[in-house]
N, CA and C of each residue as an Amber inpcrd file, in Angstrom:
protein
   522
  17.5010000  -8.6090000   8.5630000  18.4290000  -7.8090000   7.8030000
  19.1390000  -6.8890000   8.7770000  20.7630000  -7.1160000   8.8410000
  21.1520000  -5.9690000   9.8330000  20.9830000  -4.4810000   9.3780000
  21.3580000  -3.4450000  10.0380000  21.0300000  -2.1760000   9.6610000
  21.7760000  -1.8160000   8.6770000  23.3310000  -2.1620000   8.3700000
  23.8420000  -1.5530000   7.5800000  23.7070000  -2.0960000   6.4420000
  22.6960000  -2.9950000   6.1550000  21.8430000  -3.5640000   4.6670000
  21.1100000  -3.1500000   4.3460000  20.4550000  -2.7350000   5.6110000
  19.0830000  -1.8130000   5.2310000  19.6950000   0.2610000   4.8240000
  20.4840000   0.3150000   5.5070000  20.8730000   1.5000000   5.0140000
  21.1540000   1.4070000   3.8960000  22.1960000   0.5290000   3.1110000
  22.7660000   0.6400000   1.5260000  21.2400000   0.5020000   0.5600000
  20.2070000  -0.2180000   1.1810000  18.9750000  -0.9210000   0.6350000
  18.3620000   0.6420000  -0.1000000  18.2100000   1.2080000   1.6900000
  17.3010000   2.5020000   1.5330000  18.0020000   3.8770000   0.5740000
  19.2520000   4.0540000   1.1790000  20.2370000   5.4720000   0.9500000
  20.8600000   4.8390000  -0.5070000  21.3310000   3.9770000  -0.6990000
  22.3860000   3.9040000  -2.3350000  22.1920000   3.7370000  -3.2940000
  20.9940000   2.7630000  -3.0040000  20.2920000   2.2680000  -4.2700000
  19.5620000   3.7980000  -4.7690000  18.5480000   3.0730000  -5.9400000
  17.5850000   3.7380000  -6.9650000  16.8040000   4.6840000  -6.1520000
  16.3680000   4.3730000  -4.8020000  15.3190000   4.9560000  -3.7570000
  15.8230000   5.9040000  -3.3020000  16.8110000   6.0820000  -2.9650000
  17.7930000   7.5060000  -1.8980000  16.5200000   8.1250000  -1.3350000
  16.4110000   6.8690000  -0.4030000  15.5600000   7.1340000   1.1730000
  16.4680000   7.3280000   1.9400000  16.2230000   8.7340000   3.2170000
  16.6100000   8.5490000   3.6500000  16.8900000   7.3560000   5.0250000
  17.4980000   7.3560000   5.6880000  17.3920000   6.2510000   6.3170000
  17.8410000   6.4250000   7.9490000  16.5640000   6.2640000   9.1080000
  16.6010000   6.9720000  10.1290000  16.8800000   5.2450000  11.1890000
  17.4290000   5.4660000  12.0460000  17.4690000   4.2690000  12.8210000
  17.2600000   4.9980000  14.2480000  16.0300000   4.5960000  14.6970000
  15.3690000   5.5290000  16.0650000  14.5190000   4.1800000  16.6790000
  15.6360000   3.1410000  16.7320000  15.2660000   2.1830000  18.2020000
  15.1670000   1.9570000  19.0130000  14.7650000   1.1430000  19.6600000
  14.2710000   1.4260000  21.0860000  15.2230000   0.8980000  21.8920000
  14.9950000   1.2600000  23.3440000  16.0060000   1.1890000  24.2900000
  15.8610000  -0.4320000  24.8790000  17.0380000  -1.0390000  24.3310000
  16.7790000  -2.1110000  24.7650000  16.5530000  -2.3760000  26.7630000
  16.9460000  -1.7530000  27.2630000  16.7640000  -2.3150000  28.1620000
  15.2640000  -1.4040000  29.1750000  14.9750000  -0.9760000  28.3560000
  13.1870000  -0.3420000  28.8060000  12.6750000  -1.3850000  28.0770000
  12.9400000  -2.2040000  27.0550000  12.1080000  -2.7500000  26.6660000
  11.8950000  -4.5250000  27.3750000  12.8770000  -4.8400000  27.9820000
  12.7760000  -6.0610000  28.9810000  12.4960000  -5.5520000  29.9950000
  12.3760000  -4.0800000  30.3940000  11.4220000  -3.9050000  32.3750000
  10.1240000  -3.6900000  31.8610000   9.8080000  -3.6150000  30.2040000
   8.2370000  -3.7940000  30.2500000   7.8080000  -5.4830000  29.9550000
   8.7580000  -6.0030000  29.3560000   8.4360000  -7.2260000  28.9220000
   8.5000000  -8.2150000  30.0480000   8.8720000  -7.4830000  31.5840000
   8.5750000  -8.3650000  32.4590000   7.4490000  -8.9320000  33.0040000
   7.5870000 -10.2060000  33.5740000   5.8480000 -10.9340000  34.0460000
   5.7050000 -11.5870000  32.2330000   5.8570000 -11.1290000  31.4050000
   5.3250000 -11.9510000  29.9370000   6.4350000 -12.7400000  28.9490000
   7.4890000 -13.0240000  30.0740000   8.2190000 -13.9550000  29.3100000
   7.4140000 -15.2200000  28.3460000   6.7780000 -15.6330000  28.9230000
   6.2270000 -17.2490000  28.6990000   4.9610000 -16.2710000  28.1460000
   4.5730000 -15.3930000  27.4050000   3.1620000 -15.2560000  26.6270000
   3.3360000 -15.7400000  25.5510000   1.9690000 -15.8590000  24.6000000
   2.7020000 -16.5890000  22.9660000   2.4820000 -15.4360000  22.1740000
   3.5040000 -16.0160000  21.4050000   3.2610000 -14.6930000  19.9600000
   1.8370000 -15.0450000  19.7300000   1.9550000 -13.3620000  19.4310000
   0.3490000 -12.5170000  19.0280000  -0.1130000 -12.3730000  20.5220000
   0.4130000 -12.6250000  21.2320000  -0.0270000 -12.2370000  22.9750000
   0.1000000 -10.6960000  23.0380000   0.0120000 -10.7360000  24.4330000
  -0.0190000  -9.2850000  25.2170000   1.5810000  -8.8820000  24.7220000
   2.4090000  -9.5400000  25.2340000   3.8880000  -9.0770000  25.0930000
   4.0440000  -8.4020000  23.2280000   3.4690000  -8.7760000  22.4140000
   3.5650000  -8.3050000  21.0770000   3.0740000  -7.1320000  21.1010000
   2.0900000  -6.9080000  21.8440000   1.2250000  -5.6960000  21.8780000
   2.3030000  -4.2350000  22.5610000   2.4740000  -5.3000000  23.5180000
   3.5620000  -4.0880000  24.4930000   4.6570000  -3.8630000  23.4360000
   5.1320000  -5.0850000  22.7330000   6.7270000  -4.4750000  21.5790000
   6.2300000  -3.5310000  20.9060000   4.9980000  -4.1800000  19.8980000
   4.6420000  -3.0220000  19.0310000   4.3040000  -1.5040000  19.4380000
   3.8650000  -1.3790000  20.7290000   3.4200000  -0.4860000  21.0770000
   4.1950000   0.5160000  21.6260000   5.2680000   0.1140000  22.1120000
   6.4950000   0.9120000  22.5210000   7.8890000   1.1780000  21.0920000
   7.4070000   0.4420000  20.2220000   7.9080000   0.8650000  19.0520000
   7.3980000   1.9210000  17.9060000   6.0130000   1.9940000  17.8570000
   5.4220000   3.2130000  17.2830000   5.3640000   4.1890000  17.7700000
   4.9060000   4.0800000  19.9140000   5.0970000   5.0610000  20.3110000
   6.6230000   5.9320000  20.2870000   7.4850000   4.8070000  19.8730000
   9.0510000   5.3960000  19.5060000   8.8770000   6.7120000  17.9830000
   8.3610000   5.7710000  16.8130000   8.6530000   6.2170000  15.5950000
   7.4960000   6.9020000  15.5060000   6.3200000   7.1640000  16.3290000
   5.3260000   8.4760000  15.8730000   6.0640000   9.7140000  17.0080000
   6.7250000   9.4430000  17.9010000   7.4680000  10.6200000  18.8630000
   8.2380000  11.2990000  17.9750000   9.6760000  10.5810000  16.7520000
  10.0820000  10.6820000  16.0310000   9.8050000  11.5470000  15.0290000
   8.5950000  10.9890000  14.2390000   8.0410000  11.7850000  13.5420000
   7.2240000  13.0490000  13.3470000   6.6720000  12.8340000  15.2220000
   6.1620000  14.6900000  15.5630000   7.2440000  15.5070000  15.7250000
   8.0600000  15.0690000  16.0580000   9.3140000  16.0710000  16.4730000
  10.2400000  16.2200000  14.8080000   9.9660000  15.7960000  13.8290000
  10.6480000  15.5580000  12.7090000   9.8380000  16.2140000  11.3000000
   8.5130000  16.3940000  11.9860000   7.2980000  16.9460000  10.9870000
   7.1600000  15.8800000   9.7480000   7.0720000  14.6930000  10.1710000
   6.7370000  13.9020000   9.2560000   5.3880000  13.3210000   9.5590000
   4.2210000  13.4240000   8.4900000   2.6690000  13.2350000   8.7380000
   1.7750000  12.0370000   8.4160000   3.1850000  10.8590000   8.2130000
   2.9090000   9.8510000   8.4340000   3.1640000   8.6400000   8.7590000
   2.9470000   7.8340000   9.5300000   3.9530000   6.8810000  10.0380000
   3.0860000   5.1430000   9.2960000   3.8280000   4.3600000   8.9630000
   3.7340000   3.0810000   8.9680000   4.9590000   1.6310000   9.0420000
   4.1950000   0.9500000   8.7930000   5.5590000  -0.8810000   9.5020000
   5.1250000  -1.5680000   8.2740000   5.8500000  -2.5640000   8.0170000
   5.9010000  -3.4390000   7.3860000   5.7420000  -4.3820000   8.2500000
   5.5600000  -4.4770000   9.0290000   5.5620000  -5.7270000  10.2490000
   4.1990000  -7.2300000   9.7790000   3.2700000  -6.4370000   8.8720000
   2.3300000  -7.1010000   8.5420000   2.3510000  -7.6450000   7.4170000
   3.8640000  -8.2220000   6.7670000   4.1270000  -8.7370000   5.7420000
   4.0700000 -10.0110000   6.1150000   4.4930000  -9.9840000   7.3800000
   4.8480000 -11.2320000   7.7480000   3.7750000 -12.2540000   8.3780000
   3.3050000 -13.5870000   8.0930000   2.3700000 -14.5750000   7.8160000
   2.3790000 -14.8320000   9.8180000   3.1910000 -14.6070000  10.1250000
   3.3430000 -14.9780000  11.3250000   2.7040000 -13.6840000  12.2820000
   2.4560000 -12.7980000  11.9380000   2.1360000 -11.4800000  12.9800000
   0.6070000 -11.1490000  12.5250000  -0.2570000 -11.0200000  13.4860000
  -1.4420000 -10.4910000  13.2930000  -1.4800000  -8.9670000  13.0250000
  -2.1800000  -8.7140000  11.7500000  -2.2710000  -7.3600000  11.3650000
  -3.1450000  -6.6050000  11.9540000  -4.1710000  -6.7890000  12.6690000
  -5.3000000  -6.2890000  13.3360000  -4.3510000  -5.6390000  14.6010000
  -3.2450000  -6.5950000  15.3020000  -2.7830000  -6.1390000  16.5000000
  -1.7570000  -4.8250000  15.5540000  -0.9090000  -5.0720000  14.9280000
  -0.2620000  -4.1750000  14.4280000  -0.6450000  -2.9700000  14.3590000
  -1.6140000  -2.7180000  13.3440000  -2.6810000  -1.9170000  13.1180000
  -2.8480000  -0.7690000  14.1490000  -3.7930000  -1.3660000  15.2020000
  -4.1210000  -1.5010000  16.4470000  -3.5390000  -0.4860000  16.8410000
  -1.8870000  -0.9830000  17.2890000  -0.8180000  -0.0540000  17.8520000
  -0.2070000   0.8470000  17.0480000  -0.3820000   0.9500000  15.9800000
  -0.2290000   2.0290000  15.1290000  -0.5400000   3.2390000  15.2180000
  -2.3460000   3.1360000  15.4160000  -3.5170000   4.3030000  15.5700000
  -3.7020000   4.7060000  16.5590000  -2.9070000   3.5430000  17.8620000
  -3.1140000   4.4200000  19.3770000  -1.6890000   5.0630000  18.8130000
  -0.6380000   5.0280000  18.6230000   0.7200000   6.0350000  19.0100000
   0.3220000   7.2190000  18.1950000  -0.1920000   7.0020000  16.8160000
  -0.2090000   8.0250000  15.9440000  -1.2910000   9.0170000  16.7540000
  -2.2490000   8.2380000  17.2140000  -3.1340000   9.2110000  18.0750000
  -3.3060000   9.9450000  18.9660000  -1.3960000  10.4200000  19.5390000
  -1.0560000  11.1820000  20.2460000  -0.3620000  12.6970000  19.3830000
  -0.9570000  12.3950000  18.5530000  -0.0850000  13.7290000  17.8820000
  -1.4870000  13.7610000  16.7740000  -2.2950000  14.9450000  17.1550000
  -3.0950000  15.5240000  15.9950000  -2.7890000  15.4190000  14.7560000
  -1.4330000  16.0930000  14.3600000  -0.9390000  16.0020000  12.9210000
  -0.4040000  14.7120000  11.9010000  -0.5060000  13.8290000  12.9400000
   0.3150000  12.4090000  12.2550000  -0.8070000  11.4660000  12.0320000
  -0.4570000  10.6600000  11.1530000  -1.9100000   9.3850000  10.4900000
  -0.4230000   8.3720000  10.5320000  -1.6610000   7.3380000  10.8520000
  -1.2900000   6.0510000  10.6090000  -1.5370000   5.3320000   9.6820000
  -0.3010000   4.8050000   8.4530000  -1.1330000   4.1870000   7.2060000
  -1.0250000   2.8800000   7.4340000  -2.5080000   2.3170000   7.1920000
  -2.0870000   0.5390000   7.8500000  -2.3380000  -0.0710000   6.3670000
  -2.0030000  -0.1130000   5.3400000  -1.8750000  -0.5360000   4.0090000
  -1.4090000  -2.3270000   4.8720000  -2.4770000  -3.2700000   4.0230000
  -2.0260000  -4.4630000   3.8470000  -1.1690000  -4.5890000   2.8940000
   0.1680000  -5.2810000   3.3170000   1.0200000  -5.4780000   2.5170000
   0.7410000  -6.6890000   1.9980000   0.3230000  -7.7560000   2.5080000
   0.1680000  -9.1040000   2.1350000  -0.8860000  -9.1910000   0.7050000
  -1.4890000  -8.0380000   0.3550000  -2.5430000  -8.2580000  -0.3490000
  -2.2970000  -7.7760000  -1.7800000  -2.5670000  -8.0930000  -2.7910000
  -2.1410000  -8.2000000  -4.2890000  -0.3880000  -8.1830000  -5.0290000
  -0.3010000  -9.0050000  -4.2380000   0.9440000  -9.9630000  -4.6020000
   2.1740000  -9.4390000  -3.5290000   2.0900000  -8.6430000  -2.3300000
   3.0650000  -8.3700000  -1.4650000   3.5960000  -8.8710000  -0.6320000
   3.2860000 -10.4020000  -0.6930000   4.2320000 -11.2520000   0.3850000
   5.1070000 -12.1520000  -1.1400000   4.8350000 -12.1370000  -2.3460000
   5.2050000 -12.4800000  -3.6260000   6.6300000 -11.1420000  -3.8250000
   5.7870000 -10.0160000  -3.4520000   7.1490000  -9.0280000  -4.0800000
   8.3650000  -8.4310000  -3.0540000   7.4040000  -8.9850000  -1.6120000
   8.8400000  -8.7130000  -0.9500000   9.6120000 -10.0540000  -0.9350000
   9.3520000 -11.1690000  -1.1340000  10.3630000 -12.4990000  -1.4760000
  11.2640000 -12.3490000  -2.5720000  10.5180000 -11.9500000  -3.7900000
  11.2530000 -11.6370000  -4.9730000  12.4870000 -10.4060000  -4.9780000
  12.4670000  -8.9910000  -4.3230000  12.9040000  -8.0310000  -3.3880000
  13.9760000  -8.9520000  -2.3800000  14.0930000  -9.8360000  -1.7770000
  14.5750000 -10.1920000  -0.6750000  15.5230000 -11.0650000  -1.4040000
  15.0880000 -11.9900000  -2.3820000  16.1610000 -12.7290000  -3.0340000
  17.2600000 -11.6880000  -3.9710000  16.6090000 -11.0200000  -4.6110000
  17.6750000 -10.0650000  -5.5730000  18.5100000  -9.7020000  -4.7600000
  18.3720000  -8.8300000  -3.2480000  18.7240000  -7.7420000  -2.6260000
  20.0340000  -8.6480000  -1.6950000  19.3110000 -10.1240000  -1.3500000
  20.2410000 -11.2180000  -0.1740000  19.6490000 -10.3780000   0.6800000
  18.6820000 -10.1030000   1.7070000  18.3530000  -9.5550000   2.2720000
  18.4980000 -11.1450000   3.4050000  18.7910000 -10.9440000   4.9060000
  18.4940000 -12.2230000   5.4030000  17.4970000 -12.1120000   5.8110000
  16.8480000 -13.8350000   6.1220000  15.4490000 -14.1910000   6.2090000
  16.0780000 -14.4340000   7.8920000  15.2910000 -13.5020000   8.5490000
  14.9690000 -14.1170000  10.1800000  13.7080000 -15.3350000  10.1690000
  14.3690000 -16.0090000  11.0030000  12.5590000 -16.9490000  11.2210000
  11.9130000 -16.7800000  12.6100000  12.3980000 -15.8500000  12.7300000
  11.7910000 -15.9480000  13.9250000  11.6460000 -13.7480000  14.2610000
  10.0890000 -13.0530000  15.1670000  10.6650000 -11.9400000  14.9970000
  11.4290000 -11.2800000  15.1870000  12.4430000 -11.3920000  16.4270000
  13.1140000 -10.7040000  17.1590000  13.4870000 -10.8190000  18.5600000
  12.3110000 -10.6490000  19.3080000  12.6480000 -10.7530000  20.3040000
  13.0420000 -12.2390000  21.1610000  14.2090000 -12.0670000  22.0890000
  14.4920000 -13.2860000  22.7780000  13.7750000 -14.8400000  23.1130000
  12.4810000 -14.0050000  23.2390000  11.5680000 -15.1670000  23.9870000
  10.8290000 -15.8160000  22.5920000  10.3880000 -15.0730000  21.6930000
  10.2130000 -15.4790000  20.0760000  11.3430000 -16.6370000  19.8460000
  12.3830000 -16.2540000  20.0690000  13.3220000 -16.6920000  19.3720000
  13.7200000 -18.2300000  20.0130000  13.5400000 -18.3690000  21.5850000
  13.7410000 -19.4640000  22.8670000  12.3200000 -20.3010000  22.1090000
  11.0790000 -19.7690000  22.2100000  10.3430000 -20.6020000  21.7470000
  10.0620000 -21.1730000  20.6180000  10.4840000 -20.6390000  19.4710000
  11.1670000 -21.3230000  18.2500000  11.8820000 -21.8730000  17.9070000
  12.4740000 -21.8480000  18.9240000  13.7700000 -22.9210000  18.9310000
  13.4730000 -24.3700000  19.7850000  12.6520000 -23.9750000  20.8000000
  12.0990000 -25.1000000  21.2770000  11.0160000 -26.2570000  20.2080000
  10.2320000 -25.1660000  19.3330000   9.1960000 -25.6810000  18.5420000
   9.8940000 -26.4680000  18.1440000  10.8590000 -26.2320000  17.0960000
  11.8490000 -26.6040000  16.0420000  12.5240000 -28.1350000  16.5720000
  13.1790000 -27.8290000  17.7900000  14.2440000 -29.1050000  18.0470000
  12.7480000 -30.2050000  18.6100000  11.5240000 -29.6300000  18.9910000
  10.4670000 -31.0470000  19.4390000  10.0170000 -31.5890000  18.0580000
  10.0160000 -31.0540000  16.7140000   9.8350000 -31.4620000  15.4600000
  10.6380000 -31.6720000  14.6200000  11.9780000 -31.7360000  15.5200000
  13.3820000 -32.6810000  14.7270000  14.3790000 -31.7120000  13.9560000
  13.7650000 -30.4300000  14.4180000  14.3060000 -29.3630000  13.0730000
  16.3130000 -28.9500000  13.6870000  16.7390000 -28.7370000  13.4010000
  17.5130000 -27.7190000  14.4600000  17.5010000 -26.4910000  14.3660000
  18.2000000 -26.1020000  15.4360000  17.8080000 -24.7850000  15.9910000
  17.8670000 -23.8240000  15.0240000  17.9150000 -22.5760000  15.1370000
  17.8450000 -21.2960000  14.2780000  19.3690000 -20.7890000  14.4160000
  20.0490000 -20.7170000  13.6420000  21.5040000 -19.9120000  13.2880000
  21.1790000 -18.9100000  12.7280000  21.8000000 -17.6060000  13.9250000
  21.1930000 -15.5440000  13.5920000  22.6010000 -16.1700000  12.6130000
  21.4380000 -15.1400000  11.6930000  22.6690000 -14.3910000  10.5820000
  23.2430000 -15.0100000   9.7760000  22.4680000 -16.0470000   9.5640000
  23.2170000 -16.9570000   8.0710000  22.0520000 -17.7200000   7.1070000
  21.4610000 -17.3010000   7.3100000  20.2000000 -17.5520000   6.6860000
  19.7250000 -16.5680000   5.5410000  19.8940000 -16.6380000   4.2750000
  19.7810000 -15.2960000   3.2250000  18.8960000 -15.7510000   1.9690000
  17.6060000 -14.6620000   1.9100000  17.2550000 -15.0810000   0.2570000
  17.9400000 -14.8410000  -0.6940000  17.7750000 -15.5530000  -1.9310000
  18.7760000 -15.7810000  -2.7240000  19.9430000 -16.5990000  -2.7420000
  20.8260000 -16.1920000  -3.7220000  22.6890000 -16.3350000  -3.5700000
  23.3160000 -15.9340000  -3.1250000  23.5100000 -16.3970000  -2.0780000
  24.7670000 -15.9600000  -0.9520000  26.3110000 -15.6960000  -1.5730000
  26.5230000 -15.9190000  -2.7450000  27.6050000 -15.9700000  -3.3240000
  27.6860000 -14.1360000  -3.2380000  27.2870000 -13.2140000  -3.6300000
  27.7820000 -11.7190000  -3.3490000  27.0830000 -11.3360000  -2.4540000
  26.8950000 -12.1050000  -0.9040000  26.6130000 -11.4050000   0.5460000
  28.2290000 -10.9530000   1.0630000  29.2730000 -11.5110000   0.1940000
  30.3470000 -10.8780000   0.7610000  30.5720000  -9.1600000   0.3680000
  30.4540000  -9.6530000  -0.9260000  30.0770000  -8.0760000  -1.6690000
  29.5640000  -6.9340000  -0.8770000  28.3250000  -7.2290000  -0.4640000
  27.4260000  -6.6660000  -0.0040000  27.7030000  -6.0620000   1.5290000
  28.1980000  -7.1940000   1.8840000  28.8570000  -7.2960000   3.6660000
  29.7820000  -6.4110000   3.7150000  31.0900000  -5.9260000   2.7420000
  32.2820000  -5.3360000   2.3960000  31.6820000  -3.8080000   2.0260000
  30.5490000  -3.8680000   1.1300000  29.9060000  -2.4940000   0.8450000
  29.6070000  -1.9470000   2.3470000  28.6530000  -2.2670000   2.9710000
  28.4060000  -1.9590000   4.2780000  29.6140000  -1.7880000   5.5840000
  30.0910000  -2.2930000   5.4550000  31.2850000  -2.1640000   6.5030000
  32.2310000  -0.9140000   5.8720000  31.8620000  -0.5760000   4.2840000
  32.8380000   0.8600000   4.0400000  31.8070000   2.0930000   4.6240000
  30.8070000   1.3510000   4.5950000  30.0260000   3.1160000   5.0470000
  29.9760000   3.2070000   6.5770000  30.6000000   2.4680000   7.0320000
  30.7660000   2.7630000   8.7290000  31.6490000   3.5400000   9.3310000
C-alpha cells in the first residue's frame, strides 16, 4: 500500500489516526544490509530490517511520549513472528517508559479480517516484503515455477474499478 493510501486509510476515514511516516534511511539501510544480500527470508538480514526499523519507531516514540509501540508485520504468513517480536522488545528496551505490544494478529480471525479490510479499502497486495533482495528472489522463485514475475503496484484486493477514485483522492492531499 503506498503511503498516501495509508494516510487517507488512517487520517479520513472513521479512525482519524493520526498518521506519522518516520522511515528509515534508505541508504543506512543497504550499508547494513551489506555481506547479506544472498541470506533467505527469516535470515539474519530480516533481523537487521526489523531491527533498524523499531529501533527507528521506538526513538520516535520516546521523543514523542508515546508508551507504546507495535507492527503488523506478523500478519503476514510469510514472516516469522518470534523474530518480529524479538526486535520489538530489544528497541522498546532502550527506553524505560515504552512497551512493546506483540499481539498476534494472525490469531482469531486476523489474517480473515485484514483480507476482508484490504478488499473493501483496494488496499494493494505486495507479494513479496519489500526489500530488493526479497523481491530478486521471488522473482526468481516465481519464473523457475512458470509464474511470471511480480508487477509493483498493480496488484489490488478487491475491485480495482474505484482505485482511480482512490488514487485521485490521494494525489489531492499532496
Amino acid at each position: 500500500m503506498n503511503c498516501a493510501k495509508m494516510k487517507i486509510f488512517a487520517s479520513q476515514k472513521k479512525y482519524k489516526v493520526p498518521f506519522i511516516d518516520a522511515d528509515y534511511d534508505r541508504d543506512n539501510w543497504f550499508a547494513r544490509a551489506k555481506g547479506m544480500e544472498n541470506e533467505p527470508e527469516r535470515g539474519i538480514r530480516c533481523t537487521m530490517c526489523f531491527d533498524m526499523r523499531f529501533e527507528r519507531t521506538a526513538l520516535y516514540a520516546h521523543e514523542n511520549g508515546f508508551p507504546v509501540i507495535t507492527s503488523s508485520l506478523g500478519i503476514s504468513r510469510w514472516k516469522n513472528m518470534q523474530q518480529i517480536n524479538d526486535c520489538g522488545h530489544r528497541a522498546a528496551a532502550n527506553y524505560p517508559e515504552l512497551m512493546y505490544w506483540d499481539f498476534n494478529w494472525r490469531k482469531g480471525g486476523g489474517s480473515s479480517r485484514m483480507i476482508e479490510i484490504s478488499k473493501r479499502e483496494n488496499f494493494y497486495q505486495q507479494e513479496y516484503c519489500g526489500c530488493v533482495y526479497s523481491l530478486r528472489d521471488t522473482n526468481e522463485h516465481r519464473v523457475a515455477n512458470g509464474r511470471d514475475r511480480i508487477k509493483l503496484g498493480v496488484l489490488y484486493y478487491g475491485d480495482e474499478s474505484n482505485l482511480i477514485a482512490v488514487e485521485s483522492s490521494a494525489s489531492n492531499e499532496n
